[in-house]
C-alpha positions in Angstrom: 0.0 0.0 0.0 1.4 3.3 -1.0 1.8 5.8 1.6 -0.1 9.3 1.0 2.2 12.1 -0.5 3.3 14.4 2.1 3.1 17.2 -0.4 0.6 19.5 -0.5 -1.2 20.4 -3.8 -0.5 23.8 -5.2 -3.9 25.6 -6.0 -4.9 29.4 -5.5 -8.3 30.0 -3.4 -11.7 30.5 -4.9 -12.4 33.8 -6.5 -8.6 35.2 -5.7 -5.9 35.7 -8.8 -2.4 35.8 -9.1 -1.0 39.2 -11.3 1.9 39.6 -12.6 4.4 41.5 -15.7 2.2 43.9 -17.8 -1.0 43.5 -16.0 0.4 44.8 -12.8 2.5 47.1 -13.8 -0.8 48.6 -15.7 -2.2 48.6 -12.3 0.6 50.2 -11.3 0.7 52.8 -13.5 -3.2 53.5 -12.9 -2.8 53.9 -9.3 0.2 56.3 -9.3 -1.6 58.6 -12.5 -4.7 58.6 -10.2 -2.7 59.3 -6.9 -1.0 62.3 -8.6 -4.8 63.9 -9.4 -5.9 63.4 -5.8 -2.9 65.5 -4.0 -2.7 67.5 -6.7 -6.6 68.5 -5.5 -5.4 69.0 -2.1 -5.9 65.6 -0.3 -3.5 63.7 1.5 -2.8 60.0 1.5 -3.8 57.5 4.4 -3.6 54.0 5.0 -5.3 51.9 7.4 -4.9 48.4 8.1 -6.5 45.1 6.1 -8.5 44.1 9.2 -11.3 46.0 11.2 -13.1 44.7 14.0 -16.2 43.7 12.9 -18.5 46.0 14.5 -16.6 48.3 13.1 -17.0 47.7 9.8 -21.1 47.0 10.6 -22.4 47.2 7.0 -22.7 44.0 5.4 -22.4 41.7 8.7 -25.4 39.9 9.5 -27.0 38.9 13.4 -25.5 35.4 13.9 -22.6 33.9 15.7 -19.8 34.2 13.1 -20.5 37.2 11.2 -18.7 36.5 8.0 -21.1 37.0 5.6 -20.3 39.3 3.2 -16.4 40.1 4.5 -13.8 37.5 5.6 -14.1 37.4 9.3 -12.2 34.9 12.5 -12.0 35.4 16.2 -8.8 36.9 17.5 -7.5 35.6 20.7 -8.8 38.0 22.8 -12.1 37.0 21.7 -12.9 39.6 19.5 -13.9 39.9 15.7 -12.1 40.7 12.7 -12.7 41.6 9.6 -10.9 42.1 6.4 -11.8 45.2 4.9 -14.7 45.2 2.3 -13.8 48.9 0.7 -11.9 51.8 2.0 -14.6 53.7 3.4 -15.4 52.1 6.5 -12.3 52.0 7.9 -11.8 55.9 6.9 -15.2 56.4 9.4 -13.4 54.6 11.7 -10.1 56.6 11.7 -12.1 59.5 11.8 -14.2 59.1 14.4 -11.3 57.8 16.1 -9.4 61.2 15.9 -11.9 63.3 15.0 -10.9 66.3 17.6 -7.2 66.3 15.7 -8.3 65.8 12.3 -8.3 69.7 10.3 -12.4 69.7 9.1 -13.1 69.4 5.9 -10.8 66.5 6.3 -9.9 65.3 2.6 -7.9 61.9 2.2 -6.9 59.9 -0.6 -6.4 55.8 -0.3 -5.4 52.7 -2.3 -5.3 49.2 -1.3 -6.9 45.7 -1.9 -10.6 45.2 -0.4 -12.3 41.6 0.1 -15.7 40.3 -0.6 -16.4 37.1 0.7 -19.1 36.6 -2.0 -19.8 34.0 -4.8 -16.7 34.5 -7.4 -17.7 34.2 -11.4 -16.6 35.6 -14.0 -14.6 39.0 -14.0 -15.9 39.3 -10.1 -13.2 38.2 -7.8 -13.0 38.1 -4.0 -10.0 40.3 -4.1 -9.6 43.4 -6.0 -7.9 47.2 -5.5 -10.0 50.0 -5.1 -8.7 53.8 -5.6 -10.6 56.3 -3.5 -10.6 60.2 -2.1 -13.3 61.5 0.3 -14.2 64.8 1.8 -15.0 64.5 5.4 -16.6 67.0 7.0 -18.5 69.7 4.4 -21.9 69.5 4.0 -22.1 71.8 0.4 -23.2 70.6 -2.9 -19.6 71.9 -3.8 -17.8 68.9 -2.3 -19.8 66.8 -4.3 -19.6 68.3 -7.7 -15.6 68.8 -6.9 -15.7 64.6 -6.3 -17.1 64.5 -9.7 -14.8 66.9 -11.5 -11.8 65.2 -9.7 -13.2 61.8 -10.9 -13.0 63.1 -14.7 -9.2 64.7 -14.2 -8.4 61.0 -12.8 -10.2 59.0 -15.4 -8.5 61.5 -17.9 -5.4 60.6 -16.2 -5.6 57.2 -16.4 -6.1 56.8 -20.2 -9.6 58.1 -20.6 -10.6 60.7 -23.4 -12.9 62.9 -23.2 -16.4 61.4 -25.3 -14.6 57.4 -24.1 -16.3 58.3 -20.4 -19.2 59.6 -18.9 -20.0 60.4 -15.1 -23.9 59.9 -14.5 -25.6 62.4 -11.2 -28.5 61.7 -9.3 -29.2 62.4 -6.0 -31.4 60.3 -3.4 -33.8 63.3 -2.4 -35.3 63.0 -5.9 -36.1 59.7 -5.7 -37.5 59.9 -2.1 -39.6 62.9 -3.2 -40.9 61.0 -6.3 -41.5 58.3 -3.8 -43.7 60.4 -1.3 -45.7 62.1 -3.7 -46.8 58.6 -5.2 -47.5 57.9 -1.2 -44.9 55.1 -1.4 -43.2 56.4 2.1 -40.6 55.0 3.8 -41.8 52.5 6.0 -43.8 51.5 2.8 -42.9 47.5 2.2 -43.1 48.7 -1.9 -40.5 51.1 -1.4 -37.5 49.0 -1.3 -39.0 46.8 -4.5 -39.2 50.1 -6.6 -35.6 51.2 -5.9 -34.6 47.5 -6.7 -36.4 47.8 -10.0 -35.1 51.3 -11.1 -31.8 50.3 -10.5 -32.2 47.5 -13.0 -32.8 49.9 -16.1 -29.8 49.7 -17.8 -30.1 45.7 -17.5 -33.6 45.2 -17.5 -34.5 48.0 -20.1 -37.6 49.9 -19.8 -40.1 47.2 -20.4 -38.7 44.9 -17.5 -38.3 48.1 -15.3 -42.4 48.7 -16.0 -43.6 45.6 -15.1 -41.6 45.3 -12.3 -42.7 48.5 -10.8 -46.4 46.7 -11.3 -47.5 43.4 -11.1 -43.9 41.7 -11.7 -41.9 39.6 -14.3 -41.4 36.2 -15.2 -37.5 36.0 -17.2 -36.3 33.9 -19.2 -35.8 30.8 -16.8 -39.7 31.4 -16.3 -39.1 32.5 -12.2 -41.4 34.9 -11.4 -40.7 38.2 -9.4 -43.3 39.9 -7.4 -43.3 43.6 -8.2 -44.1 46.6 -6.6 -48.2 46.7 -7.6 -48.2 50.5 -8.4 -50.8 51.6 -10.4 -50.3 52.4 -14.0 -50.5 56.5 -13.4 -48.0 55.8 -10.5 -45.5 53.8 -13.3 -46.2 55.9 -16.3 -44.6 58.9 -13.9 -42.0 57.2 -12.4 -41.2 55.9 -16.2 -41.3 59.4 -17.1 -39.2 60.7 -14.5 -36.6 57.9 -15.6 -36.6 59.2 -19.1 -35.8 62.2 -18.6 -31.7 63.0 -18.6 -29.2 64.6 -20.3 -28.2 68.2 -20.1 -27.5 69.2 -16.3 -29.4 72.2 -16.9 -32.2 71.4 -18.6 -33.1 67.9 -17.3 -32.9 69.7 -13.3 -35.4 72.3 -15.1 -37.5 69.3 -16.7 -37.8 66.8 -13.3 -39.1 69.9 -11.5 -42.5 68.8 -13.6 -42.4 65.3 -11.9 -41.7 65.3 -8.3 -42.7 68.2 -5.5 -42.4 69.1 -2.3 -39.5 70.0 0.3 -37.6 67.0 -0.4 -37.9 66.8 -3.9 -37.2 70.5 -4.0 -34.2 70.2 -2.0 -32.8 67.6 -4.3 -33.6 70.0 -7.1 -31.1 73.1 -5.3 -28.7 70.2 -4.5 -28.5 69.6 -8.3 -28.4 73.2 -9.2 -25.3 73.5 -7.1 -23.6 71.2 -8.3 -24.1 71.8 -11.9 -23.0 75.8 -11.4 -19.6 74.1 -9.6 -19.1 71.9 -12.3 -19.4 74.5 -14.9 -17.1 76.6 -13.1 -15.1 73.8 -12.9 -15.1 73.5 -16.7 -16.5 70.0 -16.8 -19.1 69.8 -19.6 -21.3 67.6 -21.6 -19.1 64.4 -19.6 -21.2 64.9 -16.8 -24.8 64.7 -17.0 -27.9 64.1 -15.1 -29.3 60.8 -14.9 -32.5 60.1 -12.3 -32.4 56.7 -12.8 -28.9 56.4 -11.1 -29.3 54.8 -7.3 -26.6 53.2 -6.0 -25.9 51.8 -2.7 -29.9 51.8 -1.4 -29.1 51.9 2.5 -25.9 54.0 2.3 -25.9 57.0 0.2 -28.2 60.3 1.7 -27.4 62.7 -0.7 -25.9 63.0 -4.0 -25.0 59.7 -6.4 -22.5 59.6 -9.2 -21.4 57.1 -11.5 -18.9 56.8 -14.1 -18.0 54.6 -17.1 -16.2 54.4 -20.2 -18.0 54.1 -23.4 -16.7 52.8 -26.9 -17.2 52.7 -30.1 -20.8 52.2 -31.8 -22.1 48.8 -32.5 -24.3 47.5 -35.2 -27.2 49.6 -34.1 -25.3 52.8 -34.0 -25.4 52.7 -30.0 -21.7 53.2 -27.8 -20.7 50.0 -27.1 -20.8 50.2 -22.8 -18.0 48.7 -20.9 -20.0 49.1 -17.2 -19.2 50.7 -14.1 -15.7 51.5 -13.5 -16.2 54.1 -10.3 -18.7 55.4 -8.2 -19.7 57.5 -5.2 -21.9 60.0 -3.6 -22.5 61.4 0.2 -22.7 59.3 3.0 -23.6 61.4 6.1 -24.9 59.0 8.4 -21.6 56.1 8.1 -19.7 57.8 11.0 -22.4 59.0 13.1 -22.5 55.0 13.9 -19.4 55.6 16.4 -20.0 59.4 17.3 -23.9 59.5 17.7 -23.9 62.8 15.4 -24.3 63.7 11.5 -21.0 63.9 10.2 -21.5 65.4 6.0 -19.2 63.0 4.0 -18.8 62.4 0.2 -16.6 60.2 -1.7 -15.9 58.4 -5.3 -14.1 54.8 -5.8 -12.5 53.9 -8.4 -12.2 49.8 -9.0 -8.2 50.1 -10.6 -8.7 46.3 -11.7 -11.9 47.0 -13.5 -10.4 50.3 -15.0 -7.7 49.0 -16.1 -9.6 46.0 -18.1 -12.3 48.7 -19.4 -9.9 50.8 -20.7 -7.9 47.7 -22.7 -11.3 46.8 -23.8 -12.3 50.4 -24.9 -8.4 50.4 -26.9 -9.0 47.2 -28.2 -12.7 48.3 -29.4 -11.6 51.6 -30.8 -7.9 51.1 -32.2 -7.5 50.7 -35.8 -5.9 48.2 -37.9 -3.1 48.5 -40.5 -3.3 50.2 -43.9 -4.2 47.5 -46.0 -3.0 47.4 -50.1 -4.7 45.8 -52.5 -3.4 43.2 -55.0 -4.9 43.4 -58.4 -2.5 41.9 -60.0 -0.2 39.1 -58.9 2.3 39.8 -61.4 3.0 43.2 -59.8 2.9 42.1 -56.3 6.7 43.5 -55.6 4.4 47.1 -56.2 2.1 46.1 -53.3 5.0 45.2 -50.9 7.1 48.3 -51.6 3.8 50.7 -51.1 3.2 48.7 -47.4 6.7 49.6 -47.4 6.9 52.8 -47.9 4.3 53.2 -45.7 5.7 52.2 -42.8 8.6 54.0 -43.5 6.7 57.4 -43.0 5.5 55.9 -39.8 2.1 54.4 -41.1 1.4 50.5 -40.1 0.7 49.0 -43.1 0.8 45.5 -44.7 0.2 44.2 -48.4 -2.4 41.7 -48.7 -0.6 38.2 -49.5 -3.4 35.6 -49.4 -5.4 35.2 -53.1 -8.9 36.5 -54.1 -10.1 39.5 -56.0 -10.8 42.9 -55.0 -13.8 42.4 -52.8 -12.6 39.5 -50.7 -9.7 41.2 -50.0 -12.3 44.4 -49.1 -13.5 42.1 -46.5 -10.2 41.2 -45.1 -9.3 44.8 -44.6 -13.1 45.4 -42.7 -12.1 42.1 -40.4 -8.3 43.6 -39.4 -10.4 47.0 -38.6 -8.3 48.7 -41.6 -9.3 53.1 -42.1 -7.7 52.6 -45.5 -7.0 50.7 -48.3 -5.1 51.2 -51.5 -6.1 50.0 -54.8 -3.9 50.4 -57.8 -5.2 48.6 -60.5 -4.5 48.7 -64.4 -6.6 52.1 -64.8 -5.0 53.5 -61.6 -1.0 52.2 -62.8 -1.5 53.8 -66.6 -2.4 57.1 -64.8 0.4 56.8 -62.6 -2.0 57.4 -59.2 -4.0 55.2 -56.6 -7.0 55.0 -55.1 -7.5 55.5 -51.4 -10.9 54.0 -50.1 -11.6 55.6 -46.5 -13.2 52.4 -44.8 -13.8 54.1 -41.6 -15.5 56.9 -43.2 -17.6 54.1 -45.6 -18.7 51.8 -42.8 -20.5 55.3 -40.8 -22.2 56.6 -44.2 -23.4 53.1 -45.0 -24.8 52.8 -40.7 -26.8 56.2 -41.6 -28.2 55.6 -44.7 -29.0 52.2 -44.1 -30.5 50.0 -46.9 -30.6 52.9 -49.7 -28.1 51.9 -51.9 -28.5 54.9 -54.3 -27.8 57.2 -51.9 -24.4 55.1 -50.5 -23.6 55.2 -54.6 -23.4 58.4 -55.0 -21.7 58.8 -51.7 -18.4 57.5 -53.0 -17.2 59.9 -54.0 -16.3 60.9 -50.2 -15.7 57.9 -49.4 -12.4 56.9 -52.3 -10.0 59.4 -54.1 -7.4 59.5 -56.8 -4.2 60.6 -55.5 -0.8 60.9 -57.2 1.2 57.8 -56.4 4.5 59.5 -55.7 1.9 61.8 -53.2 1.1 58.2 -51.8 2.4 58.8 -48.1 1.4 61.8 -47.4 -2.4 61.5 -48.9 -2.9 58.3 -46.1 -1.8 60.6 -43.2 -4.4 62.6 -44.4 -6.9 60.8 -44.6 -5.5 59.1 -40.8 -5.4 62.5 -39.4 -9.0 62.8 -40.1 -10.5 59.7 -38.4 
C-alpha cells in the first residue's frame, strides 16, 4: 500500500488571482496617475490596516454567531472579531471618528489598497480586488460633491480616458424619495424598497422589464417569477417618465421639476443646481450629465449619487458600445455618526483600478485601428504592393500588403475584419495614370450605418468615401486621410 504524499497540492483560493508583468504594472501605472490627481486637488494620503473589528466595519455583517457573511471574518484571541476590509470607506469612518478632535475639518484623504468580498466568485468578479478612492470628510455643500465629480473626470483622464470614451452619471437620493412620497410610497412602505430594486435595474432590465416590475412583476427567461411593486399604471407611467428624462444638467434639473414636488424633492432639485453651477465653473461639460435613474448603494448614500463609465465605439445599431461601471460614489452622512452618535456630512468616489484597467484595454482594443491594408490586383505586380506597405511604414504608417489570393472584394473584407481606415487599390486604370486610389473604410462603414438600406444614396456617396491621389503623393495623402479619423 502506498503511503499518502506528504506534499501538498499547489492551488490558489476561490475567487482570488495571481498578477503579474504587464498586467500589474498597468495597475501600477493607474494607481500612481490617479494618486497624482488626488494630491494635486489638495488631499493627502492614508492608510489603514486590512483588518477591522467587525463591528466596526457594521455594514454588510449579519445577526448570527460568526459574522462572515459578506467580509472574511475569525476570532482573535482576545475573543474579538475581525474583519478584512470590504472597501476603503469604512475603515476611513473609523479613523475619523477615532481622531476626529485632531483631524483639520473638511478632512480630505486619498487611499489605495486591496478590499475583500467574501461573496460568490464568477466571471470578472473576484473576491480580491484594489480599489482607488478620495473623500471629503466634513462639508456639508453641494460643492464637495460636484468637486468629487470633477476630480473623478481629471483622474479617469489621467488614467487613459478621453474625453467622449467616459461619462459620469448624477442623481441624488432626495429625488427619488420625493418621487416616492408624492406617489404615497413612504418609507416604511414594504413597496418602497422593490421600486428602488427595480429602477436600479434599467440599464439591464430595459424599460419594459423596469415597467412591469414597478407593477404586477416579471417572469424571465428561466420562467421565475418576481413579485413587483403593484403601483398603479398613473403611479408607473410617472416614475417611467421621471426615468426618461436626462441629459443636459441644466435642462433635465429644469424638466424633473415637472415630476416630483415638495421639500424633499425641491431640495434635491437646489442640491443639483449647485452642483451643476460648480461643475461648470469647474469647466466639466457635456461628460457629466444628469441621470435620475442612477441609485446606488440603497441603504448608504443620503445625498448625491455619481457614477462613471467608459463608453466605446458604436455597435451594429449605432449605440456606444458600454464597458459598465468602472467608479462610483456619492454622500454618505450617516456612516460615521455609527461611532459618534452625530451627522457627520461625507462624500466620496471609488474607483475599482482592476476594473479600469480591463475597461480601458477593452475600450483600446474596441476603438484602435488596424493596418493600412494594399490591395493586390494583379499578382504579377505584387513587388508594387509590398514596396507601397513599405513605404508606408517608412513614413510611420502601419501597413501591410495583402498576400493571401482572391479578387478585389474579398480582399475588401479582409481589410473590414483587421479594422483597416484605408486601403489602396492600384489597378491597371490606376498604374497607366500613374496614381492610386485610397478608399476611406472608416469613413464608408459610418455613411453606409446612416443611410441604411438605400443603396442609391451610398452610390453616389463614393465619392467621399475613395480618391485619386498621385502615387508618388502616396504617403502623405494616407496621413491625411488618418489624421481625419
Amino acid at each position: 500500500m502506498n503511503a499518502p504524499d506528504p506534499r501538498p497540492k499547489a492551488r490558489r483560493a476561490r475567487g482570488l488571482q495571481d498578477r503579474r508583468g504587464p498586467g500589474l504594472a498597468v495597475e501600477r501605472g493607474l494607481i500612481e496617475a490617479i494618486a497624482k490627481v488626488y494630491e494635486d486637488w489638495g488631499f493627502e494620503p492614508l492608510e489603514t490596516p486590512a483588518f477591522e473589528y467587525a463591528d466596526a466595519l457594521g455594514k454588510f455583517l449579519p445577526d448570527q454567531d460568526r459574522p462572515n457573511e459578506g467580509v472574511f471574518a475569525f476570532e482573535d484571541d482576545d475573543d474579538q472579531w475581525l474583519a478584512l476590509r470590504y472597501d476603503l470607506t469604512a475603515p476611513l469612518a473609523r479613523f475619523v471618528a477615532e481622531n476626529f478632535d485632531t483631524l483639520p475639518k473638511p478632512y480630505r484623504r486619498w487611499a489605495a489598497g486591496p478590499v475583500w468580498r467574501n461573496e460568490k466568485p464568477g466571471p470578472g468578479r473576484y473576491r480580491e480586488f484594489w480599489q482607488c478612492d478620495a473623500d471629503t470628510v466634513g462639508s456639508a455643500s453641494p460643492a464637495a460633491d460636484a468637486e468629487m465629480i470633477a476630480m473623478a473626470c481629471a483622474a479617469l483622464e489621467a488614467a487613459g480616458a478621453r474625453k467622449g470614451d467616459y461619462t459620469v452619471r448624477i442623481s441624488t437620493r432626495r429625488l427619488l424619495d420625493g418621487l416616492l412620497e408624492n406617489l404615497g410610497v413612504g418609507q416604511a412602505d414594504p413597496r418602497r424598497l422593490t421600486v428602488l430594486r427595480a429602477i436600479d435595474k434599467l440599464d439591464r432590465l430595459s424599460s419594459k422589464g423596469v415597467q412591469a416590475l414597478l407593477g404586477v412583476g416579471r417572469k424571465d427567461e428561466s420562467g421565475d417569477f418576481t413579485q413587483g411593486a403593484g403601483l398603479d399604471d398613473a403611479a408607473i407611467n410617472r416614475v417611467m417618465g421621471f426615468l426618461s428624462t436626462g441629459g443636459d444638467r441644466a435642462g433635465t434639473i429644469q424638466k424633473l421639476g415637472e415630476f416630483v414636488s415638495g421639500p424633499i424633492a425641491e431640495a434635491g432639485l437646489r442640491e443639483l443646481g449647485v452642483i451643476d453651477s460648480a461643475l461648470s465653473a469647474l469647466k466639466v461639460g457635456a461628460e457629466a450629465w444628469v441621470d435620475p435613474a442612477v441609485v446606488r448603494g440603497l441603504e448608504y448614500y443620503t445625498g448625491a449619487v455619481f457614477e462613471a463609465e467608459l463608453i466605446g465605439a458604436l455597435d451594429a445599431e449605432g449605440d456606444s458600445i458600454r464597458f459598465g461601471s468602472v467608479g462610483g460614489g456619492g454622500r454618505y452622512d450617516d456612516l460615521i455618526a455609527r461611532f459618534r452618535g452625530e451627522r457627520i456630512p461625507a462624500t466620496g468616489f471609488s474607483i475599482g483600478v482592476s476594473r479600469l484597467a480591463a475597461a480601458l484595454q477593452a475600450q483600446q482594443a474596441a476603438q484602435a485601428d488596424g493596418p493600412v491594408v494594399v490591395l493586390v490586383m494583379d499578382q504579377a505586380r505584387i513587388g508594387e504592393a509590398l514596396a507601397m506597405a513599405n513605404e508606408l511604414r517608412a513614413g510611420g504608417v502601419r501597413a501591410e500588403a495583402y498576400l493571401g489570393g482572391g479578387a478585389m472584394k474579398a480582399q475588401l473584407k479582409y481589410a473590414d475584419k483587421r479594422a483597416a481606415p484605408v486601403a489602396i487599390i492600384q489597378g491597371g486604370d490606376e498604374l497607366a495614370k500613374g496614381v492610386v486610389t485610397l478608399k476611406d473604410l472608416k469613413l464608408g462603414a459610418r455613411i453606409a450605418q446612416n443611410l441604411g438600406e438605400d443603396r442609391e444614396a451610398y452610390a453616389k456617396s463614393r465619392e467621399q468615401v475613395q480618391r485619386e491621389v498621385p502615387r508618388a503623393g502616396l504617403v502623405a495623402a494616407v496621413r491625411e486621410v488618418l489624421a481625419k479619423t
